[in-house]
C-alpha positions in Angstrom: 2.0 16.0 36.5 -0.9 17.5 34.7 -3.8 16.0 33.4 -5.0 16.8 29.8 -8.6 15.3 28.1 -8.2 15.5 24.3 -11.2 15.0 22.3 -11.4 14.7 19.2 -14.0 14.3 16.0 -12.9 11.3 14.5 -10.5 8.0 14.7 -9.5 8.5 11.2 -5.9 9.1 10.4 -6.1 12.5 7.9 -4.8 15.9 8.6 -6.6 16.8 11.9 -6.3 12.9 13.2 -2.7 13.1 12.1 -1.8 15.9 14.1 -3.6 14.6 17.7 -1.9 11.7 17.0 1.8 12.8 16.6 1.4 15.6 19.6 0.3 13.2 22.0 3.4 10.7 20.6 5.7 12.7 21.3 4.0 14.6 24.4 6.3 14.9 27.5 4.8 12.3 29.5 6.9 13.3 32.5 4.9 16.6 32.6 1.7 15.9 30.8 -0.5 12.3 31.3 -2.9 12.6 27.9 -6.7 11.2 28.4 -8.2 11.0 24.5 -11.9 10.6 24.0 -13.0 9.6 20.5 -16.6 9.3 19.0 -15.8 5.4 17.6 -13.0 2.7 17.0 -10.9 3.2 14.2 -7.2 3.6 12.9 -6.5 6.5 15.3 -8.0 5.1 18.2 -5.1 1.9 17.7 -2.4 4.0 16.8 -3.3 5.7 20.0 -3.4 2.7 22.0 0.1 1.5 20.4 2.0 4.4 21.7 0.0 3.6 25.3 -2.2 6.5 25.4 -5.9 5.7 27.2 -8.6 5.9 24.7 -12.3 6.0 26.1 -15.3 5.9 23.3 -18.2 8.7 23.8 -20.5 11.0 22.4 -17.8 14.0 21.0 -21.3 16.4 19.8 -19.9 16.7 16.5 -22.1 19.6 14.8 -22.9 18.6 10.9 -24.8 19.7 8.5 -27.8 17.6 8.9 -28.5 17.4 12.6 -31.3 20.1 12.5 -34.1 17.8 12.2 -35.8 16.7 14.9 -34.6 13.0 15.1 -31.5 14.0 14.6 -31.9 16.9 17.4 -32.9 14.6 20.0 -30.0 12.2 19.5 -27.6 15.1 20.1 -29.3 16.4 23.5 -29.0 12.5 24.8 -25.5 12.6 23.6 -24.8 15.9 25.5 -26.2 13.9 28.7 -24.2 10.8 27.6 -21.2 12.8 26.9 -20.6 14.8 30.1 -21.6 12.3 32.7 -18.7 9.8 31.0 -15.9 12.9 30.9 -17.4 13.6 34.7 -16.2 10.2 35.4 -13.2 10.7 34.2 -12.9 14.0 35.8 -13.4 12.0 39.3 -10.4 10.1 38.6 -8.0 12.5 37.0 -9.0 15.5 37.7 -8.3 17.2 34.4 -5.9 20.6 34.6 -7.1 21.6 30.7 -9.2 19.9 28.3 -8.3 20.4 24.8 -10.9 20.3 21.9 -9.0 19.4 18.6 -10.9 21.1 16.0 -14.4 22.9 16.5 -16.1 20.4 15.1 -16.8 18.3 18.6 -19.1 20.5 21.6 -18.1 17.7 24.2 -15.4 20.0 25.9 -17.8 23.0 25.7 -20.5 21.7 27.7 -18.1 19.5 29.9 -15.7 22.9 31.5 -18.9 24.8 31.8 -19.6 23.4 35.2 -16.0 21.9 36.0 -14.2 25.4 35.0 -11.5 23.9 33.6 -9.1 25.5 31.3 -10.4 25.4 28.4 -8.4 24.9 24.4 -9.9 25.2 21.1 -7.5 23.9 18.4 -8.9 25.2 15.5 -8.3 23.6 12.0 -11.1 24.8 10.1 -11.8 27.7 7.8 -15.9 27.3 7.2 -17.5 29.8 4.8 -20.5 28.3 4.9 -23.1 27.5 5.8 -23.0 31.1 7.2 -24.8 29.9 10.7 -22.3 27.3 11.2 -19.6 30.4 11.0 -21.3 32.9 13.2 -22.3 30.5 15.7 -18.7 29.3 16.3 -17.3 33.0 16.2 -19.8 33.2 19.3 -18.3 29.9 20.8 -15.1 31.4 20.8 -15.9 34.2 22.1 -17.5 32.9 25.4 -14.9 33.3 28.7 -15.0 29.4 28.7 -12.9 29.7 26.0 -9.1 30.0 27.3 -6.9 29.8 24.4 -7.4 29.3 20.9 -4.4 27.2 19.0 -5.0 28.1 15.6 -3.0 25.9 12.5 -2.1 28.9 10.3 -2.3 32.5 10.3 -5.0 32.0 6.8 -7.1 30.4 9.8 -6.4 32.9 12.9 -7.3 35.7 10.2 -10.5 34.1 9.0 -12.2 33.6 12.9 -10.4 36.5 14.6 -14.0 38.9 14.2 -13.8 40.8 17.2 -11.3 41.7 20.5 -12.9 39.0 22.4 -11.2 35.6 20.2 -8.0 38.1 19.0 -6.6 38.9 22.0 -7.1 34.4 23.0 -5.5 33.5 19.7 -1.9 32.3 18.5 -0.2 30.6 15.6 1.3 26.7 16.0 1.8 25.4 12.5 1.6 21.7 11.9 4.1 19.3 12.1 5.6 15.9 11.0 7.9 13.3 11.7 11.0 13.0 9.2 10.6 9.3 8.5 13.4 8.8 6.3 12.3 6.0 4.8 15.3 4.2 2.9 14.3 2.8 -0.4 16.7 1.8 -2.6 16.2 3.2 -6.6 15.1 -0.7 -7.5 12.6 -1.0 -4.6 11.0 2.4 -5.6 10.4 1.0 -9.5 9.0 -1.9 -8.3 6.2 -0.2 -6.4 5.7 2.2 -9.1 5.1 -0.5 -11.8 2.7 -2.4 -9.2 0.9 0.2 -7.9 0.8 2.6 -10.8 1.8 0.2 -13.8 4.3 2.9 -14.7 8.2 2.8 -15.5 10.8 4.3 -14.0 11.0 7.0 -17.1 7.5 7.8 -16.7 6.6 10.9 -14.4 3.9 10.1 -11.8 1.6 13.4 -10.7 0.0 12.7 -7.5 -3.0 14.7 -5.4 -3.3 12.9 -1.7 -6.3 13.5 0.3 -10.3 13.7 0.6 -12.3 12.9 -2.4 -14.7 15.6 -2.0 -15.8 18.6 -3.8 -13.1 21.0 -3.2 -10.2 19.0 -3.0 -9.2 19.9 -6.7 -9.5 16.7 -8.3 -11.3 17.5 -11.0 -9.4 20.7 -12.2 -6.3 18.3 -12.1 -8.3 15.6 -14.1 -9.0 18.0 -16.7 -5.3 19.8 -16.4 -3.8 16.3 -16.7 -5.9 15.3 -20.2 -4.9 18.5 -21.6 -1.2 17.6 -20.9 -1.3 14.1 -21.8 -1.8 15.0 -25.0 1.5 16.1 -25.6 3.0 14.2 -22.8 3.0 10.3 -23.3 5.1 10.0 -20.4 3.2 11.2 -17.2 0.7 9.4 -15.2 -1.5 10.5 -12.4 -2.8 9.1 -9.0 -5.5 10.2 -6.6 -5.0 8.4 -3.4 -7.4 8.8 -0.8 -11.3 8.2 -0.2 -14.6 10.2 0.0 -16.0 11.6 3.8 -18.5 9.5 4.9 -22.0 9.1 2.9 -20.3 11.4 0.0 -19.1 8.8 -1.7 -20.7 10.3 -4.8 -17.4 12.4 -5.7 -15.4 9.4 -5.9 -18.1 7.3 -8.3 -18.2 11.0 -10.3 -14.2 10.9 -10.4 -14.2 7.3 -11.8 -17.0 7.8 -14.1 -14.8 11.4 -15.7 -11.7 8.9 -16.0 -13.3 6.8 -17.8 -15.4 9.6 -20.3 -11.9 11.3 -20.8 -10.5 7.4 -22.3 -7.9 7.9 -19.4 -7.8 4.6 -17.7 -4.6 3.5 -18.6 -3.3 6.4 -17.8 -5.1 7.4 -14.0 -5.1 5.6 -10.8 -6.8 5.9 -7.3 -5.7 4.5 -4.8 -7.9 4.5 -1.4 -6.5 5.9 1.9 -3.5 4.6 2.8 -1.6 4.3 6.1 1.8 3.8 4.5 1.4 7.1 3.0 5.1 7.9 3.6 6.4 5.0 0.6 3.6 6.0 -1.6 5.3 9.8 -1.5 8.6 8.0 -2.2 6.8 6.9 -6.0 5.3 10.1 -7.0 7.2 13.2 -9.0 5.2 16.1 -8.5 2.6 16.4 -6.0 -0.5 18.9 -6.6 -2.3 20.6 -3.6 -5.1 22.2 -6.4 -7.8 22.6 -3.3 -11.1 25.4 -5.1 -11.3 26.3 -1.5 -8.6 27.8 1.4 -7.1 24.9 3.4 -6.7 26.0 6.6 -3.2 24.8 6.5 -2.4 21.4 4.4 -0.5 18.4 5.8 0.4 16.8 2.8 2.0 19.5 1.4 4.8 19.1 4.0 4.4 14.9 3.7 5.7 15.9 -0.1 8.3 17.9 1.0 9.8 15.4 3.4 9.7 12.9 0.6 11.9 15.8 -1.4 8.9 16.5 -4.0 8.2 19.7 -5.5 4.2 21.1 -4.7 2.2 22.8 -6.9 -0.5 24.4 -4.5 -3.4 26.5 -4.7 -2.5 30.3 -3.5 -5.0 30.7 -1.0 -5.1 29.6 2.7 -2.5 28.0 4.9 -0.6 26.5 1.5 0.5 30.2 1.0 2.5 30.0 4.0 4.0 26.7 3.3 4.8 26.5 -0.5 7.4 29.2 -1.0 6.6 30.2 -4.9 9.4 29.3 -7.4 12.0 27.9 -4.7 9.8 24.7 -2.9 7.3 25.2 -5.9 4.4 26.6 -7.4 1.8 28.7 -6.0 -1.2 28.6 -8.9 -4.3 30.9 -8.6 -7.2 28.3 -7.1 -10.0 27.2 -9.8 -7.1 28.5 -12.8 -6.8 25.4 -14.9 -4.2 27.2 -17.3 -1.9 28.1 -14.5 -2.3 24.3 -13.4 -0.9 23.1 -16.4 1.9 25.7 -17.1 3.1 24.9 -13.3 3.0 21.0 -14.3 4.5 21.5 -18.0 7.4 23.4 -16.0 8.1 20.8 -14.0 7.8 17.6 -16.7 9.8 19.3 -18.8 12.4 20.6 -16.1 13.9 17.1 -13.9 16.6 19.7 -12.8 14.2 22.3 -11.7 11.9 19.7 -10.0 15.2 18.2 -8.0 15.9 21.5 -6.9 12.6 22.6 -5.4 12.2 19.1 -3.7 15.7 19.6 -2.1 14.4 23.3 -1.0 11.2 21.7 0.0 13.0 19.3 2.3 15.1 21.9 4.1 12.1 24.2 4.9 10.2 21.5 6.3 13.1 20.7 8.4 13.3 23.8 9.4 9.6 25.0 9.9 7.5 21.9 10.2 9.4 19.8 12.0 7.5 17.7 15.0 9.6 18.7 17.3 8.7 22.4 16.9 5.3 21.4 16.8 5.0 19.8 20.4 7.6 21.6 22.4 5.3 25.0 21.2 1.8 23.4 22.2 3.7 22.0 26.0 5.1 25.7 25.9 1.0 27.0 25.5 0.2 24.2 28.3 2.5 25.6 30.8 1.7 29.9 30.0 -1.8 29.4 30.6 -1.2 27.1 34.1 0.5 29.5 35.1 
């Protein structure tokens, strides 16, 4: 039996949480006992403790925009002192084979294996352009020999941080996965949700963009894509579901404030983070990835595809190498509002065309994004480098 520590940046439940989540689900527990630190309670830390994993609370060293002032500066050093002595005490119990940082946004496992020598993995889910010292200084992170393998979510990302010899030759490709909940719903079931939720009817085509509120999510370009279609096209509504990051809560009162300016209330709905996220892709038609920036990979993408919906992505990042262009979708260029609403036209016009990429959709995420693939190549990473 070896002895993993997983720490983690939040207890939220999108992409990155997601992904901790169903690995350490479905982790061989014959072969690997999972410890998971998390910086706070939340939905993640009980979806944790359902599927009997041991969650401790601790300082994770998250590094953010803002901690460079002093206040903030001297919180963080106490929380590296906090931080270590609690994983320490863990280490005296468990005596931890690898520790496992999921995403380079949490220092914890950095400082911990510095002294303990523990194998040491980065799971890197970020591409971050700027600011410019956030970028450099992780580049240096991964560089350092404490740094044993880096799990990278797509090959966008592994190209983006892969600078020099030093994080290449550490670095491989493990794209996301997802369980296939194949949620039944009968055709009746599905209209009632979409006329309570949505108050639309089953003739009415439902465009939906799941995710952050924030400022490169695509919401707005889709806002302003959708009131140029609805112009012409009294039969489509759209949804937003999901809510700002923490103390940005200004995108979501700007979004509201644009719905109402455009006269679109009737017509647009958001819909906060959800955990049943699965029967809310069962309502929606066409689902629209329009990120302005490269997402490192993009989860709910392949939520869509399970649910048999055609995506209209952005073609940049990781949604390059999931959205295959006119056979699971459309791949639009990122910040092109035209090509946004030629893709959507295409697909409200075309039922037949929309079946048949969400059919395609489904197969290739079968096929490519299952869970299954996802765990049994991250235990296949945990055994090469115990070796």
């Amino acid at each position: 039996m070896k002895n993993i520590l997983f720490i983690h940046q939040s207890a939220e439940l999108y992409g990155s949480d997601k992904t901790l989540l169903l690995l350490l689900k479905y982790l061989d527990k014959a072969k690997f006992y999972p410890v998971v630190i998390l910086p706070n309670d939340g939905p993640l830390k009980n979806e944790l403790e359902k599927v009997n994993i041991e969650v401790h609370i601790a300082p994770v060293l998250k590094l953010y925009r803002k901690m460079f002032s002093p206040k903030n500066l001297i919180t963080f050093f106490l929380d590296i002192k906090k931080g270590v002595n609690i994983s320490n005490e863990l280490h005296k119990k468990y005596h931890f084979d690898i520790v496992y940082s999921n995403t380079l946004a949490v220092l914890l496992g950095l400082f911990f294996v510095r002294k303990t020598k523990i194998k040491h993995i980065w799971h890197v889910h970020e591409i971050i352009e700027s600011p410019s010292v956030f970028k450099k200084a992780f580049m240096k992170i991964l560089s350092l020999k404490t740094t044993s393998l880096i799990i990278y979510n797509s090959i966008a990302t592994k190209v983006f941080w892969e600078a020099n010899s030093k994080i290449s030759k550490k670095g491989v490709v493990v794209w996301n996965g997802i369980e296939n909940n194949d949620l039944s719903m009968s055709n009746e079931e599905i209209s009632k949700l979409r006329e309570q939720l949505f108050n639309a009817t089953q003739n009415e085509i439902i465009i939906g963009l799941v995710g952050r509120i924030s400022r490169w999510k695509g919401q707005q370009i889709l806002l302003d894509s959708f009131e140029e279609l609805s112009k012409n096209n009294k039969n489509i509504k759209l949804v937003y579901v999901g809510s700002p990051p923490p103390n940005q809560e200004v995108f979501l009162q700007h979004l509201k404030e644009q719905i109402k300016e455009k006269q679109l209330t009737d017509k647009v709905t958001i819909l906060p983070f959800r955990n049943d996220i699965i029967t809310i892709w069962r309502c929606i038609d066409i689902a629209v990835v329009p990120s302005t920036e490269p997402e490192p990979f993009g989860l709910v993408a392949i939520e869509a595809m399970f649910a048999k919906k055609p995506v209209i992505g952005s073609n940049h990042g990781g949604l390059t190498e999931i959205v295959v262009n006119n056979e699971t979708g459309f791949l639009v260029e990122p910040n092109n509002q035209k090509q946004l609403s030629e893709a959507l036209q295409e697909l409200i016009k075309n039922q037949e065309l929309s079946e048949q990429f969400g059919n395609a959709g489904l197969q290739r995420a079968k096929s490519e994004f299952s869970v299954d693939k996802y765990v049994s190549s991250i235990e296949n990473l945990f055994d090469k480098i115990l070796k």
